[in-house]
C-alpha positions as CSV (number, residue, x, y, z in Angstrom):
1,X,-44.9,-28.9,26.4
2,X,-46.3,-25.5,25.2
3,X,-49.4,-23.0,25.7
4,X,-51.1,-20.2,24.0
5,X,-48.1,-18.2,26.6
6,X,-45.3,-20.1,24.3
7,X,-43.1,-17.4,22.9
8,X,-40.4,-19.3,21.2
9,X,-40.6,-23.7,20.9
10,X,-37.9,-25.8,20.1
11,X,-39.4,-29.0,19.3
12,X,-36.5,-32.1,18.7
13,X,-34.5,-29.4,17.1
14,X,-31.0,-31.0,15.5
15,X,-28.3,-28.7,13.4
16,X,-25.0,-29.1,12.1
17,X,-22.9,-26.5,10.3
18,X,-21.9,-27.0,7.1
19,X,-20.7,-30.5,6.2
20,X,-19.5,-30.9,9.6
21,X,-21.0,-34.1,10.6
22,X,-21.5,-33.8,14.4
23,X,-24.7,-31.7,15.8
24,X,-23.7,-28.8,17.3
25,X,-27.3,-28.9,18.5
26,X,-28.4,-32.1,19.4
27,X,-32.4,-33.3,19.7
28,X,-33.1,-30.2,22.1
29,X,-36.6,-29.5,22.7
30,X,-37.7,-26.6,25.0
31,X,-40.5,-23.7,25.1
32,X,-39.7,-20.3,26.3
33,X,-42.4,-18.7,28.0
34,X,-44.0,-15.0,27.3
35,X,-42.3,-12.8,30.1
36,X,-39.8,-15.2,31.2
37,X,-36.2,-14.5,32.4
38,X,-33.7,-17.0,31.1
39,X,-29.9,-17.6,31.4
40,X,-27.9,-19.9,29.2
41,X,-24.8,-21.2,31.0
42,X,-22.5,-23.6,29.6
43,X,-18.8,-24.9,28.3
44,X,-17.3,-22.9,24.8
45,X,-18.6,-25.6,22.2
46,X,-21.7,-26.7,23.9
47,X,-24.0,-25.2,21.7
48,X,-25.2,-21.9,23.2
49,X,-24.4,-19.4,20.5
50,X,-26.1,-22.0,18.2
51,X,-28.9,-22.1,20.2
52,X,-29.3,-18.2,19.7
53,X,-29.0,-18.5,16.2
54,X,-32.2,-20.8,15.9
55,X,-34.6,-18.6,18.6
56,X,-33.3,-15.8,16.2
57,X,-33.8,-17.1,13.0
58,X,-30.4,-16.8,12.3
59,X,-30.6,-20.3,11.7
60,X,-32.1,-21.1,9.4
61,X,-31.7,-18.0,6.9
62,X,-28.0,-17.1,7.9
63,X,-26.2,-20.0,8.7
64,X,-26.2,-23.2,6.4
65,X,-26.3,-27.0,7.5
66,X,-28.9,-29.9,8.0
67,X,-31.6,-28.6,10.7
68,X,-33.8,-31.0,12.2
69,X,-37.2,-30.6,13.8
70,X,-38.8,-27.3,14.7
71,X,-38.6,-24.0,16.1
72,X,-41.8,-22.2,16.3
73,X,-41.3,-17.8,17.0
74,X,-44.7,-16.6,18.4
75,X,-46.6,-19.9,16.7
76,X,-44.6,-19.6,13.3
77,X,-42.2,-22.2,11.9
78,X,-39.0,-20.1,11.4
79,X,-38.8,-22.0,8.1
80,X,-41.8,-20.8,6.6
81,X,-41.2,-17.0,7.4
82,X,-38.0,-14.7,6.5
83,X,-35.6,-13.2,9.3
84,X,-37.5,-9.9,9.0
85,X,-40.9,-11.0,10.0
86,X,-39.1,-13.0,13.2
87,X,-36.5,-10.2,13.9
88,X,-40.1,-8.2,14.7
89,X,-40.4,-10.5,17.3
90,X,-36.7,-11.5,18.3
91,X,-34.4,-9.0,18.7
92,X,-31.0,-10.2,19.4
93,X,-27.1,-8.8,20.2
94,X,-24.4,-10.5,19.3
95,X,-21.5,-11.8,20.6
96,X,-19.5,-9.7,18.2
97,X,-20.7,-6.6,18.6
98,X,-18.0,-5.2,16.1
99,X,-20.0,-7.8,13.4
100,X,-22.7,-5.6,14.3
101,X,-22.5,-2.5,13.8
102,X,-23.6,-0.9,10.8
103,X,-23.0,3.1,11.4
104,X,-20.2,5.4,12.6
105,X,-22.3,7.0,15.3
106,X,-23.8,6.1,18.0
107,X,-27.2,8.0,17.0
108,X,-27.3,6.6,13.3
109,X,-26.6,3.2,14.8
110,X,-29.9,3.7,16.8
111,X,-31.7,5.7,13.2
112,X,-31.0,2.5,11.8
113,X,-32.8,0.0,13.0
114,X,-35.4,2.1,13.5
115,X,-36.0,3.5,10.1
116,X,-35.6,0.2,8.5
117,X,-38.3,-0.7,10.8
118,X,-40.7,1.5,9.3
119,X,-41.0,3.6,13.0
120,X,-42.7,6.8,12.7
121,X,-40.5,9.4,12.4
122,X,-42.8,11.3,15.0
123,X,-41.5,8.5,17.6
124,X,-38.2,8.2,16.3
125,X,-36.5,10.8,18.8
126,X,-38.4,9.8,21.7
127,X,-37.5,6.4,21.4
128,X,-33.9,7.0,20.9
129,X,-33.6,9.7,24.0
130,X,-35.6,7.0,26.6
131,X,-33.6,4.0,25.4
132,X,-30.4,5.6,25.8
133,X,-31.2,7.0,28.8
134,X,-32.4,3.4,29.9
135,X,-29.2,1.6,28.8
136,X,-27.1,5.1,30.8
137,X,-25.6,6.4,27.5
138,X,-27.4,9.2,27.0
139,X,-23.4,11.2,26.5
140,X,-22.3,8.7,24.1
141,X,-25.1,9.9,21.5
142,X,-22.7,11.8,19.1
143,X,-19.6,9.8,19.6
144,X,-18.0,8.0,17.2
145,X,-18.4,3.8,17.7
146,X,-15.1,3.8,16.9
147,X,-13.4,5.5,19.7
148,X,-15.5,3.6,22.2
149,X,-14.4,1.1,24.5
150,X,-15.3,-2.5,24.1
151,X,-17.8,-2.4,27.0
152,X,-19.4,1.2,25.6
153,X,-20.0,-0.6,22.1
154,X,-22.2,-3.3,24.2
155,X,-24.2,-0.9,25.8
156,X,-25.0,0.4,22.3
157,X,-25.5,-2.4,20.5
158,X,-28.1,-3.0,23.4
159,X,-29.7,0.2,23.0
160,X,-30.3,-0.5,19.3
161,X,-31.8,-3.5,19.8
162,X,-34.7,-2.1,22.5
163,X,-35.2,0.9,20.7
164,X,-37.1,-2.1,18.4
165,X,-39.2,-2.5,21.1
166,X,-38.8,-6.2,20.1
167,X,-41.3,-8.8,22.0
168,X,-37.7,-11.3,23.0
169,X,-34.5,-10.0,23.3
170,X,-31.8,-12.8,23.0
171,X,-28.1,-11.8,24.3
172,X,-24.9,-13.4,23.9
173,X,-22.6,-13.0,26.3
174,X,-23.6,-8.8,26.6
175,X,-21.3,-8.4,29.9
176,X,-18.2,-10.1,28.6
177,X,-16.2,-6.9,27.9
178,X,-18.3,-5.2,30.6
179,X,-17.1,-3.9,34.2
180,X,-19.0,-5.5,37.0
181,X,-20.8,-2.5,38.3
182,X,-21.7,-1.9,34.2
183,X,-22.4,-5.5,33.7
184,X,-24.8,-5.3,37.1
185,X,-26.6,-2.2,34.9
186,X,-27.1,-3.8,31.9
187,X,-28.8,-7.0,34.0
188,X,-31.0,-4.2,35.6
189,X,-31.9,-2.8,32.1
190,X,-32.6,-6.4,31.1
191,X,-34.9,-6.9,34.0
192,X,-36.5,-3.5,33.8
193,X,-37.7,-4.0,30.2
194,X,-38.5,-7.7,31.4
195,X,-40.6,-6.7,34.1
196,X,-42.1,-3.0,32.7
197,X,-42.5,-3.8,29.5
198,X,-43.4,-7.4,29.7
199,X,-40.1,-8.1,26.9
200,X,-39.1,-11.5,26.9
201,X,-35.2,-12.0,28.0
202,X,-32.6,-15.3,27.0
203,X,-29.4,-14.2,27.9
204,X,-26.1,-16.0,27.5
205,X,-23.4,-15.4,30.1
206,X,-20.4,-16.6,31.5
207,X,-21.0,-14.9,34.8
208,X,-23.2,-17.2,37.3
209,X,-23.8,-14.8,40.1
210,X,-25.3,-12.3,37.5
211,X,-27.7,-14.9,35.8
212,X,-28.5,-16.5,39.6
213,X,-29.8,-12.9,40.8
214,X,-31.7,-12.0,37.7
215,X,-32.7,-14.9,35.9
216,X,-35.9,-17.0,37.0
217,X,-34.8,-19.9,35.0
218,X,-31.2,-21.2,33.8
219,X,-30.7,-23.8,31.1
220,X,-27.4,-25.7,31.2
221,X,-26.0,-26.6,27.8
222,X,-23.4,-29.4,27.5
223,X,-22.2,-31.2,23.9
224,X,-25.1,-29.3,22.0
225,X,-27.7,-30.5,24.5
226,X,-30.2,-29.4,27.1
227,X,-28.1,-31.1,30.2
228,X,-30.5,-29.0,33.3
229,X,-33.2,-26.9,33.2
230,X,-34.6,-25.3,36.3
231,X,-35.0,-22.2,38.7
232,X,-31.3,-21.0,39.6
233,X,-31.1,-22.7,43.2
234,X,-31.8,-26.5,41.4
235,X,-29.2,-25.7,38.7
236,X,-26.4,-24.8,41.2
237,X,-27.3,-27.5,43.4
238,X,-25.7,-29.7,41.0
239,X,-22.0,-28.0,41.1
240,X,-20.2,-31.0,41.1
241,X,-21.2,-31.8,37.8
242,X,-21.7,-28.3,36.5
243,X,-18.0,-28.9,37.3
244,X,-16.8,-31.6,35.5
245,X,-18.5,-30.2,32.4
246,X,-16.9,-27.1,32.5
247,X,-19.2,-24.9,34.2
248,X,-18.9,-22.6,37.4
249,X,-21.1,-22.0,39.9
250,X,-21.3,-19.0,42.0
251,X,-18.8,-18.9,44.8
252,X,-21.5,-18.5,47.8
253,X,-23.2,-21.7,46.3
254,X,-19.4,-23.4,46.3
255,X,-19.6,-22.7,50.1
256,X,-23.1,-24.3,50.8
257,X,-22.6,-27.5,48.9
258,X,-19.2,-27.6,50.1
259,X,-20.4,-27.3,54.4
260,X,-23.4,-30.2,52.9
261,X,-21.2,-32.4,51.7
262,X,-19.3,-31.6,54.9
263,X,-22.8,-33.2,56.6
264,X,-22.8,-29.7,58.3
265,X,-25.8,-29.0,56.3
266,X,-28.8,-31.4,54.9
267,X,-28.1,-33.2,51.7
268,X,-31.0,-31.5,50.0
269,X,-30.0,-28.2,51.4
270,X,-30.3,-25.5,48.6
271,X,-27.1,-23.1,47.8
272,X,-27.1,-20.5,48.3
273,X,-26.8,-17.9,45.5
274,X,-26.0,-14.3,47.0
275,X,-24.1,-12.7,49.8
276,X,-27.6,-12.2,51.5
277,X,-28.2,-16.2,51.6
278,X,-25.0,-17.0,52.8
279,X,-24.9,-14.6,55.5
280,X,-27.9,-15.9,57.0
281,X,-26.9,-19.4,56.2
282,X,-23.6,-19.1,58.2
283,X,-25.0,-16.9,60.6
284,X,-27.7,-19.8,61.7
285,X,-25.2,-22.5,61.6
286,X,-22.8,-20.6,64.3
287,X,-25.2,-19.2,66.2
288,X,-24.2,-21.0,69.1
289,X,-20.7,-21.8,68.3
290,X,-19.6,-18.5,67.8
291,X,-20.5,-17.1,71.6
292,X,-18.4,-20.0,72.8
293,X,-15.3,-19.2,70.1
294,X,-12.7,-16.4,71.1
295,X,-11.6,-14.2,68.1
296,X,-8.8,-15.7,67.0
297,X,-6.0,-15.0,63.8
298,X,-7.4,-14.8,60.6
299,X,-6.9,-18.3,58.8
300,X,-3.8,-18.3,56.0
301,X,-5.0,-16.9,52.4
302,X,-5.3,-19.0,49.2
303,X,-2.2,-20.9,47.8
304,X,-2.8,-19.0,45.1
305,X,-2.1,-15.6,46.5
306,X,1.6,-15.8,48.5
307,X,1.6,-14.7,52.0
308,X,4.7,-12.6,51.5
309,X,4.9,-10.9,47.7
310,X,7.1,-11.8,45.1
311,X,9.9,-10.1,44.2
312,X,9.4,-6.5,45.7
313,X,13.1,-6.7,47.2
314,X,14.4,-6.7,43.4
315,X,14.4,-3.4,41.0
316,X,11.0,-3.1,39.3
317,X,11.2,-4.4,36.3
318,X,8.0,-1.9,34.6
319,X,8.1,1.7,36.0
320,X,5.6,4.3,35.7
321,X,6.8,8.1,36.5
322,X,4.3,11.0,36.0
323,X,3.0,9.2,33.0
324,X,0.4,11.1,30.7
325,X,-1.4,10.3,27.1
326,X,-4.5,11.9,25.6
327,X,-5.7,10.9,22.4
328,X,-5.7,13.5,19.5
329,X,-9.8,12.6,19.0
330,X,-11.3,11.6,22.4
331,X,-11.0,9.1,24.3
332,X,-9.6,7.2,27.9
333,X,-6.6,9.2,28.0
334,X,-4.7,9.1,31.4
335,X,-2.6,11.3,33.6
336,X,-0.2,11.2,36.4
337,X,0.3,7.6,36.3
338,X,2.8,6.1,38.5
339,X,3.4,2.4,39.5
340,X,5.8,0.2,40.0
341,X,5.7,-4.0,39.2
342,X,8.7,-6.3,40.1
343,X,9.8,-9.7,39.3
344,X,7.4,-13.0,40.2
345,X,4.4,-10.5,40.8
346,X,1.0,-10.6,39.5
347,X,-0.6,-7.5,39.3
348,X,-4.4,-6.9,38.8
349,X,-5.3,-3.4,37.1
350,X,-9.4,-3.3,37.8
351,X,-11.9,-0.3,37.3
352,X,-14.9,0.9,35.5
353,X,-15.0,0.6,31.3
354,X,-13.4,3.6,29.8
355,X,-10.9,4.4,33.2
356,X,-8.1,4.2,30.8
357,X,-7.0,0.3,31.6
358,X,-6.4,-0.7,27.7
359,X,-4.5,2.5,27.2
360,X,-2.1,1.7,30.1
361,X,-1.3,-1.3,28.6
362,X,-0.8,0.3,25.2
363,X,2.3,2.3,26.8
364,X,3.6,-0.5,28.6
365,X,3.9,-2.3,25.3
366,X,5.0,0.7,23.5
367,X,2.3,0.7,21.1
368,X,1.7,4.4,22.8
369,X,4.5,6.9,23.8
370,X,3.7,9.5,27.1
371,X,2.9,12.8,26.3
372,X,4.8,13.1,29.2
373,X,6.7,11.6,31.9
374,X,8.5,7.8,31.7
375,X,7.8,4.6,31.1
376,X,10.2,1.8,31.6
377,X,10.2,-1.9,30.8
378,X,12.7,-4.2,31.2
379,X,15.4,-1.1,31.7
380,X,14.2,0.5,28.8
381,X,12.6,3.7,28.4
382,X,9.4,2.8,25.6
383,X,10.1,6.5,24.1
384,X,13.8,5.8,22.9
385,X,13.8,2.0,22.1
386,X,11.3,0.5,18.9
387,X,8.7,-1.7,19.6
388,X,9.5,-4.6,18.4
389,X,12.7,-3.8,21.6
390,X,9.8,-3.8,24.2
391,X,8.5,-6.5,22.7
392,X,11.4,-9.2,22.9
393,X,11.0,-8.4,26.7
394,X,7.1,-7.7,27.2
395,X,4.8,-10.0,25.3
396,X,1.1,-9.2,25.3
397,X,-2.2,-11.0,25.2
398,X,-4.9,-8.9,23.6
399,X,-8.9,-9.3,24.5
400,X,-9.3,-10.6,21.2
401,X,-7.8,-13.2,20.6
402,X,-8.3,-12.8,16.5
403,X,-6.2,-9.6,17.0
404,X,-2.8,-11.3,17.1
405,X,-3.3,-14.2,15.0
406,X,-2.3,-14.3,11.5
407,X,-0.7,-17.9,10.4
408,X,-2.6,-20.3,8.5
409,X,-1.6,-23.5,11.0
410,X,-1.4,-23.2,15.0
411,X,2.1,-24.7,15.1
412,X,3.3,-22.1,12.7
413,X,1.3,-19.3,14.7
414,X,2.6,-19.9,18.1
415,X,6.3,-20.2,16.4
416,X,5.6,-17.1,14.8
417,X,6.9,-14.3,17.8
418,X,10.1,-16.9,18.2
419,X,11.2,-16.4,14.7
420,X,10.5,-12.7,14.7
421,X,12.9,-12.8,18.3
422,X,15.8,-14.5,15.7
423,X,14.8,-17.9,17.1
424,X,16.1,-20.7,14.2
425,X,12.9,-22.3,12.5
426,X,13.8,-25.6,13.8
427,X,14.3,-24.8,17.4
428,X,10.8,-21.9,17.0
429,X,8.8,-25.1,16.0
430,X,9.9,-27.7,18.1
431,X,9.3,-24.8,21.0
432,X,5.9,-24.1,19.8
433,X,5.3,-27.9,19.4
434,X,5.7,-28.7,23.6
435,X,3.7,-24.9,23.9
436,X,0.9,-25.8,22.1
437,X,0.6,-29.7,23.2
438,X,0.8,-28.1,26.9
439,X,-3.0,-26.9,26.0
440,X,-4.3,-29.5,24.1
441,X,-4.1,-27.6,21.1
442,X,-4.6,-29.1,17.6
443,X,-1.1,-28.7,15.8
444,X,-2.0,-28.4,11.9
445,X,-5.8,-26.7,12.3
446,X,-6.2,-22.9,11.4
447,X,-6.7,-21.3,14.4
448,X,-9.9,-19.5,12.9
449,X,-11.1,-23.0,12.4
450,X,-11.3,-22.8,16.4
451,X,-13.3,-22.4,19.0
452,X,-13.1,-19.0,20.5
453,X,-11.7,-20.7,23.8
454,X,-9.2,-22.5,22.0
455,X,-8.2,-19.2,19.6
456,X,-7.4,-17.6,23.2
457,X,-5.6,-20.8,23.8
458,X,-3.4,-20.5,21.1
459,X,-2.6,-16.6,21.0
460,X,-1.6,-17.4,24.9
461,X,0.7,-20.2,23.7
462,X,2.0,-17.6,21.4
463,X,2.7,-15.4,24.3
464,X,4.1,-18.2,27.2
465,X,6.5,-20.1,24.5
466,X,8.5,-16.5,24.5
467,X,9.3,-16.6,27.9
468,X,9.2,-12.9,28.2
469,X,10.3,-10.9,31.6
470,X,6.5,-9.1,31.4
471,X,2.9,-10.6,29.9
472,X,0.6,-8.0,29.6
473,X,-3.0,-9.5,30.1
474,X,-5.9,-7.4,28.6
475,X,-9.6,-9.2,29.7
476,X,-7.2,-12.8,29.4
477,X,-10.9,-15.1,30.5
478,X,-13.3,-12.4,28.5
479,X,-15.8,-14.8,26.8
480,X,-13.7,-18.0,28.1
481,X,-16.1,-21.3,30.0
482,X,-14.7,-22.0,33.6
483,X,-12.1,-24.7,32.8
484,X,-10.4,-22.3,29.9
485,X,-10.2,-19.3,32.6
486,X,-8.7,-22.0,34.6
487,X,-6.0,-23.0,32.2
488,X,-5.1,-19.5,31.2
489,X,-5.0,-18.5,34.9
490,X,-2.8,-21.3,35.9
491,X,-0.3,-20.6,33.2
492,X,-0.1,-17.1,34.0
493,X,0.7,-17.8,37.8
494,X,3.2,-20.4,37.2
495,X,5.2,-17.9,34.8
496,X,4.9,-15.0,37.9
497,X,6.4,-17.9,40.2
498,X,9.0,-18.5,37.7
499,X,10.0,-14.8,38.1
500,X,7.4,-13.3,34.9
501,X,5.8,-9.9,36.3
502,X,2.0,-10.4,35.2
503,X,0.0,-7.0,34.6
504,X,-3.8,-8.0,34.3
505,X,-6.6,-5.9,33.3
506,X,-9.4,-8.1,34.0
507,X,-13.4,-7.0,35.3
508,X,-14.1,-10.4,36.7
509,X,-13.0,-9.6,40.2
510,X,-13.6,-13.2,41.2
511,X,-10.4,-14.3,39.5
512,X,-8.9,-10.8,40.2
513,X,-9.4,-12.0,43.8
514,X,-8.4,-15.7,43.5
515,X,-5.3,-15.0,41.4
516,X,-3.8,-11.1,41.8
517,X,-1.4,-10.0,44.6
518,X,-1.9,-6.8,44.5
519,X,-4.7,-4.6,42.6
520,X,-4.0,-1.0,40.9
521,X,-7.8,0.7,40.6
522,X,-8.3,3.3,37.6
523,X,-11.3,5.7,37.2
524,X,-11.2,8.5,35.0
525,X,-7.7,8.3,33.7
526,X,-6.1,8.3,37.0
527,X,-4.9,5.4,39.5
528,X,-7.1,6.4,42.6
529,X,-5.2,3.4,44.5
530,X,-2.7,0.4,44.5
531,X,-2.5,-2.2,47.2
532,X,-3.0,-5.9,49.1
533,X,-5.8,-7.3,47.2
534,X,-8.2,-8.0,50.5
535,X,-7.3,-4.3,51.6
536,X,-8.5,-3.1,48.3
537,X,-11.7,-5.0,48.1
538,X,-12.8,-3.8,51.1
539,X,-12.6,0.0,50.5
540,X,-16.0,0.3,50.0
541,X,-15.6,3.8,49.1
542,X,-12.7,3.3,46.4
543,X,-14.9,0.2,45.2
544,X,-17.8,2.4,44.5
545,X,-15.5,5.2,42.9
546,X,-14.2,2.5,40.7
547,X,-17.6,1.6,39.6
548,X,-16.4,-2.0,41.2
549,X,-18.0,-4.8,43.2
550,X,-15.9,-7.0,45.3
551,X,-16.2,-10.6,45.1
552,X,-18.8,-12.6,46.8
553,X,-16.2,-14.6,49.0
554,X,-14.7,-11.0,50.3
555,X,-18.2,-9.4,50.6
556,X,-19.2,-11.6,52.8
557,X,-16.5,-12.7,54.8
558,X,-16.5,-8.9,55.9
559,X,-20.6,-9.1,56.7
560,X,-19.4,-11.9,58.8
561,X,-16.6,-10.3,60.4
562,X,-18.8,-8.0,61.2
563,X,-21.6,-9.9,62.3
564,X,-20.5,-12.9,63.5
565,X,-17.3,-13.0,64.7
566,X,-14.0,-11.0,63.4
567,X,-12.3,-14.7,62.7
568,X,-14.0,-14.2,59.2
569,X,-12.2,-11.0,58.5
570,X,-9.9,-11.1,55.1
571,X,-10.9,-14.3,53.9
572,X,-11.1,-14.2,50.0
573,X,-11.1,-18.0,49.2
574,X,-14.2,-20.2,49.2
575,X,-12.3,-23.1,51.2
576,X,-10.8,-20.7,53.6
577,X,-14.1,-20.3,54.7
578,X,-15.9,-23.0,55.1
579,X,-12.7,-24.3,57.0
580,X,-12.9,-21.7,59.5
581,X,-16.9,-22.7,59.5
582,X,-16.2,-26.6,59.9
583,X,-12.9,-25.1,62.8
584,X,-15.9,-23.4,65.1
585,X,-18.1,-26.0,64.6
586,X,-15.9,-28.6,66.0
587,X,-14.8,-26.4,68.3
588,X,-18.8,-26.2,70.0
């Protein structure tokens, strides 16, 4: 159902790529309302980024296949009108942002748009000044794109794409390489030009507890079609299903539906969907309890993160000492690094885009060499060994995915690294054979044929059929649906309890928190701390000098602590909670 306020319509709309003969979309009809706030959740294959590419008119003028029904852009049928007439009314960022950029500097990446737009050049300046500005990259205007970070190159891609002043912005997954405190600024752009400028906003995004604070509305997508549709707290509501299909929910609305199904709550209670909700939820619910309850020991952590840490009685097995890098043209160079990892641990390395994260990783791996002091891995120091020595010992799992593959089958791509380790073809393959079963993976497909959940899948087969001593994890569930970040977290923690020393660089701080021992926090090139995961995340000071924002589990089990009663204080885990909830209850 539509009205004269109908910005985009998808009326029955079916599509298939190619030849490929099942939908990717499949008979989903929808209307997206003038000023409206949307977020697109769903499992890698559902059909989101295709989705995008019909309110764009990507499809049907970019991409070819058999499209059914009809998408109307502002009352026009995207069939009868080209891509420039609907990219004046739909402006859109991609999920590659790399696919999208056209100039070597940021300011001629703005010009361009712009110009080929037919914008006055009177306005031009003004334009480009207040949108970067807006987006907080006013600094970045003469850089080169290519010495920016990952998360830098969203922001700019972004900027480009308001400067248009377009009437709907659709985004696909903008935050993915993004710190949280940078992803939370790029939602507050979103909902500044939402609400100021009246710009309609579809958004894509992996992150729940972003789309639940920001978004009026969230569509669910599941096997190319529309499975919910609703304002955030009816979504969430259904987590046991969002669940099965792949789908998170955020981790305060894990602990309401968790105490209703409990019967501690009513069946129709809503979740909750910020720290603010659950606080008051909890708060009410032990009002009486807690004045009858003693402060007692704080309840055991996750399973996932071991009481006592791994290893840290052995010799470190990757050693920092007085480590510094600069690049010769700009960049996140680093200095005075120093840290130690031993056997068995898992390590989480967190901090704002640009602290210098990817280029720590590049001298574990020896794909840098200090300026000056050490670096040692496995025994080795990285400045006297060659690289392909480091990497017998330290395998590495890039961002993208598409980085490290290269072989035209996935059997003979995660074989690939044993054979270069001297590993007889026979023995690589039937290795690589149990690796790549292990995650479902399709043995004789291309990997670019894949998914990019399953390409991640197989370069981290690649990685775990090595059995290195070290796996260096750069953004390992960037872009990845809820059951992939599971399986690539899972793996990861069962080669650190096999004796594997894990270094993560990861900005999604729920996993950070579910999964990581201890944390290392970067800003600026330097390590401003290293510690107990719980300890670190509640440094409010160090979190906001990291540009980072603790967890929603951790958040508020200190609010409680503080609140309610100090029994709450260092829980990290969703059921550690609402076990100490359901304890003090019984105990009234």
């Amino acid at each position: 159902m539509s009205s004269s306020n109908t910005i985009i319509k998808l009326a029955d709309v079916s599509f298939a790529y190619g030849h490929e003969a099942q939908n990717a979309l499949d008979h989903v009809s929808l209307a997206i309302e003038k000023g409206e706030f949307v977020g697109v959740i769903g499992p890698s294959g559902a059909g989101k980024s295709t989705l995008a590419a019909v309110m764009s008119g990507a499809i049907p003028h970019h991409y070819t296949g058999k499209l059914f029904g009809a998408t109307l852009v502002d009352g026009r049928d995207t069939c009868e009108i080209t891509l420039t007439d609907i990219s004046r009314v739909v402006g859109s960022v991609l999920q590659d942002i790399d696919a999208q950029m056209v100039a070597p500097i940021v300011e001629d990446e703005m010009l361009f748009g712009l110009e080929n737009f037919g914008i006055p050049h009177d306005q031009i300046e003004e334009r480009i000044s207040q949108t970067l500005a807006t987006v907080g990259i006013s600094d970045l205007r003469h850089r080169e794109i290519a010495t920016l970070s990952g998360g830098q190159k969203q922001k700019v891609a972004i900027a480009a794409i308001i400067a248009m002043a377009p009437d709907v912005l659709v985004l696909d997954e903008p935050t993915a390489a993004l710190d949280p405190a940078s992803s939370t600024l790029v939602f507050d752009t979103l909902r500044q030009i939402n609400r100021e400028h009246g710009i309609t906003v579809v958004v894509i995004e992996q992150k729940v507890a972003l789309l639940s604070k920001y978004c009026s509305r969230v569509l669910v997508m599941a096997d190319g079609k529309l499975a919910f549709d609703g304002e955030p707290h009816q979504v969430f509501a259904h987590a046991n299903e969002l669940r099965q299909m792949g789908v998170d929910s955020p981790r305060v609305a894990r602990i309401a539906n968790s105490l209703a199904e409990a019967g501690l709550l009513p069946s129709d209670q809503a979740p909750c969907l910020n720290v603010s909700e659950a606080h008051q939820l909890i708060s009410s619910l032990l009002a009486d309890a807690t004045s009858k309850n003693a402060p007692a020991d704080t309840p055991e952590t996750s399973p996932h993160i071991p009481a006592v840490p791994r290893g840290t009685n052995q010799e470190p097995v990757v050693e920092l000492s007085d480590v510094t890098f600069a690049y010769p043209h700009g960049g996140a160079s680093v200095s005075n690094l120093n840290m130690c990892v031993y056997p068995g641990e898992l390590v989480g390395v967190i901090g704002q885009n640009g602290a210098g994260k990817t280029t720590l990783t590049k001298l574990l791996n020896g794909l840098l060499h200090p300026a000056s002091g050490t670096v040692r891995m496995a025994g080795m120091d990285t400045a006297d060994v060659p690289t392909s020595a480091i990497a017998a010992k330290c395998a590495t799992l890039f961002q993208d995915p598409d980085r490290q593959l290269c072989r035209d089958t996935v059997l003979d791509e995660v074989a690939f690294g044993l054979e270069l380790h001297g590993v007889g073809a026979d023995e690589a393959r039937q290795r690589a054979r149990v690796a790549a079963e292990r995650f479902g993976l399709p043995l004789d497909e291309s990997p670019f044929s894949l998914s990019r959940g399953q390409r991640q899948m197989v370069a981290l087969a690649s990685v775990v059929v090595l059995d290195p001593q070290v796996v260096l994890l750069d953004e390992p569930t960037s872009g990845l649906d809820y059951r992939e970040c599971m399986t690539v977290m899972e793996t990861v923690s069962e080669m650190a309890e096999r004796g594997c020393a894990v270094i993560m660089v990861c900005h999604d701080m729920e996993v950070v928190s579910d999964f990581a021992q201890r944390l290392v926090v970067m800003a600026d090139g330097r390590i401003l701390e290293r510690g107990d995961a719980n300890q670190i995340f509640a440094d409010d000071a160090l979190m906001r000098a990291a540009y980072v924002e603790p967890p929603q589990v951790v958040a508020l089990s200190k609010e409680l602590a503080r609140d309610v009663s100090p029994r709450f204080a260092g829980i990290s885990q969703v059921s550690d909670l609402v076990d100490l909830v359901k304890e003090m209850l019984n105990h009234d």
